[in-house]
C-alpha positions in Angstrom: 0.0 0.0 0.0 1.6 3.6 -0.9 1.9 5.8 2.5 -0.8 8.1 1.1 -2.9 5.5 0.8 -2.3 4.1 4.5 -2.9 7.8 6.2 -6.4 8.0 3.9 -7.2 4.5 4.9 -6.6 4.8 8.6 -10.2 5.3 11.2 -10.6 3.9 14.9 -11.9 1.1 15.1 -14.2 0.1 17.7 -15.3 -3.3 16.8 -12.9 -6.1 16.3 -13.3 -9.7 14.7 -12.0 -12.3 16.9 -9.5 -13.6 15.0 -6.2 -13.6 16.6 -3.3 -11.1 15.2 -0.3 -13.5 13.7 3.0 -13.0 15.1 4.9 -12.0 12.1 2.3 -8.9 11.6 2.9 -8.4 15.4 6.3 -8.0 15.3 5.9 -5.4 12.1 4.0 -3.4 14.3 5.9 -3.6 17.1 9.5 -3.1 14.9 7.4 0.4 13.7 7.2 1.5 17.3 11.3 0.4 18.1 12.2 2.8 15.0 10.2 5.0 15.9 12.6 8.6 16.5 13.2 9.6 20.4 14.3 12.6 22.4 18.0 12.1 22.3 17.5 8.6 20.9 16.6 7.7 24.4 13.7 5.5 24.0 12.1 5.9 27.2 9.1 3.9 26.7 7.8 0.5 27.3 5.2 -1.7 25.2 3.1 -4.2 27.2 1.2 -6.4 24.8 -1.8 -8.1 26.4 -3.3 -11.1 25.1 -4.9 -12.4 28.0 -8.5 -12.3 28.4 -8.8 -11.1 31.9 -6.3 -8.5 31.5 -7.8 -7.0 28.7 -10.9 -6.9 30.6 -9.3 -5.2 33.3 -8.5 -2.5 31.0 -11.5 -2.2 29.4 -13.0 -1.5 32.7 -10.0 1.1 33.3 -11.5 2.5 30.0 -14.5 3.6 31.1 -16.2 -0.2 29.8 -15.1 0.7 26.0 -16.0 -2.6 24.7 -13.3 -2.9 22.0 -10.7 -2.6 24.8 -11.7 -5.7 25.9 -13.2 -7.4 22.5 -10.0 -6.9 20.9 -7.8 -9.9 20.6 -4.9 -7.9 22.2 -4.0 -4.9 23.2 -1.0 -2.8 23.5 -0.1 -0.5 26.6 2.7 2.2 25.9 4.8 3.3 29.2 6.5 6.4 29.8 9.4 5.3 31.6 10.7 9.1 32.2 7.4 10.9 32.8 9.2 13.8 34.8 11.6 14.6 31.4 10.7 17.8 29.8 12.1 19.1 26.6 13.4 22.7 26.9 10.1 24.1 25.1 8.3 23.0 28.1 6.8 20.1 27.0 6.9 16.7 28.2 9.5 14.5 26.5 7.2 11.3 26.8 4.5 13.3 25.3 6.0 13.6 22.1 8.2 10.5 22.2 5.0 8.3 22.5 2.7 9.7 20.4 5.5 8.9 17.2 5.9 5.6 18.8 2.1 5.2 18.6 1.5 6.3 15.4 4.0 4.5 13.4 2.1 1.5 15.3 -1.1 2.2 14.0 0.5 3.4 10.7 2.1 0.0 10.7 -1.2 -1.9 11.5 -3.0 -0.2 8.9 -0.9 -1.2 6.2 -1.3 -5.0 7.7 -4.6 -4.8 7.4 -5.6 -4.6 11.4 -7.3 -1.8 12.9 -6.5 0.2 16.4 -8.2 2.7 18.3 -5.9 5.4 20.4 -7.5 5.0 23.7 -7.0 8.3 25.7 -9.9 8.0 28.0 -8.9 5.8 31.0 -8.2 5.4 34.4 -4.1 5.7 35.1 -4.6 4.2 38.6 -6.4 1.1 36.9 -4.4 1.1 34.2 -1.4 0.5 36.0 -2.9 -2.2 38.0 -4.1 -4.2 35.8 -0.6 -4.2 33.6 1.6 -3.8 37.1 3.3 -0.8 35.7 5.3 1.0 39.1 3.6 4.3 40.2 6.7 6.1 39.0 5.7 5.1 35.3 3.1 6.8 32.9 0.8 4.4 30.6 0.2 6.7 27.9 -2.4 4.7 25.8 -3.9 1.9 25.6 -4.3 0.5 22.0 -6.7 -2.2 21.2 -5.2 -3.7 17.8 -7.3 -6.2 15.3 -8.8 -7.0 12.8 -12.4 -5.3 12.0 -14.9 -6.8 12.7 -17.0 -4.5 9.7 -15.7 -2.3 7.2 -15.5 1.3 8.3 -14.2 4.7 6.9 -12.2 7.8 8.2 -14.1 10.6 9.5 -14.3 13.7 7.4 -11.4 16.2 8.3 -10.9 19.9 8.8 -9.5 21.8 5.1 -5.7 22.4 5.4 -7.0 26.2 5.1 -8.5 25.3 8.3 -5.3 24.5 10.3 -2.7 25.6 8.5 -1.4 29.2 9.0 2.1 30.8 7.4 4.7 32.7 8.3 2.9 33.2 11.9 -0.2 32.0 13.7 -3.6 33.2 13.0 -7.0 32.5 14.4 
């Protein structure tokens, strides 16, 4: 699939088929995330893939009881293992770090043919129960990953006229 084509193609899905993810596509995904670029090439982050049932349960009840959280056949936490790191703009190194890190998963599983859903909306103190991720840490997403259960499309976007400004911000 031409890059274009995966960015166009990409939506967040929020009903899975339960047929398992194979391990080679698995490892794409997860090799997308590893080459992903870092703050000083530091790679503070951690994946936690989740398979099991009950855990993936767990974290669809951390998730407010989003269904695909748990429906998916697995799902993938991403840790900030350097929450307290800020770049010298004033922004959170794990902030940026693990969004690229997420999004050249979901990039990645797009062009496998699998679906995700960037799961925002969850409980950190639930989260890191149910994946035993030290108080210290940061789970930054949860990321059910699949295969859809239906076909679905991309919702409609703002016009680059919209959001893009030159030369200095406008409103």
């Amino acid at each position: 699939m031409e890059f274009q084509d995966v960015i166009k193609k990409r939506y967040s899905v929020r009903e899975y088929a339960s047929r398992p993810v194979p391990d080679d596509k698995l490892a794409r995904i997860l090799e997308a995330a590893r080459l992903a670029p870092t703050a000083s090439n530091r790679q503070q982050l951690k994946l936690i893939v989740v398979k099991d049932a009950n855990t993936r349960k767990e974290l669809m009840e951390a998730a407010g009881n989003q269904a695909h959280v748990g429906q998916a056949p697995l799902v993938i936490a991403a840790v900030a293992v350097d929450p307290e790191r800020m770049m010298p703009c004033d922004v959170p190194t794990y902030a940026v770090d693990l969004a690229i890190a997420i999004e050249h998963m979901v990039l990645a599983a797009t062009n496998e043919g699998l679906g995700t859903c960037w799961i925002g909306a969850f409980s950190q103190e639930k989260a890191r129960k149910a994946l035993g991720v030290p108080d210290k840490y940061k789970v930054v997403t949860v990321l059910p990953l699949g295969y859809p259960a239906k076909d679905g499309a991309p919702r409609a976007k703002k016009s680059l006229e919209e959001i893009v400004c030159y030369e200095s911000f406008k409103e």
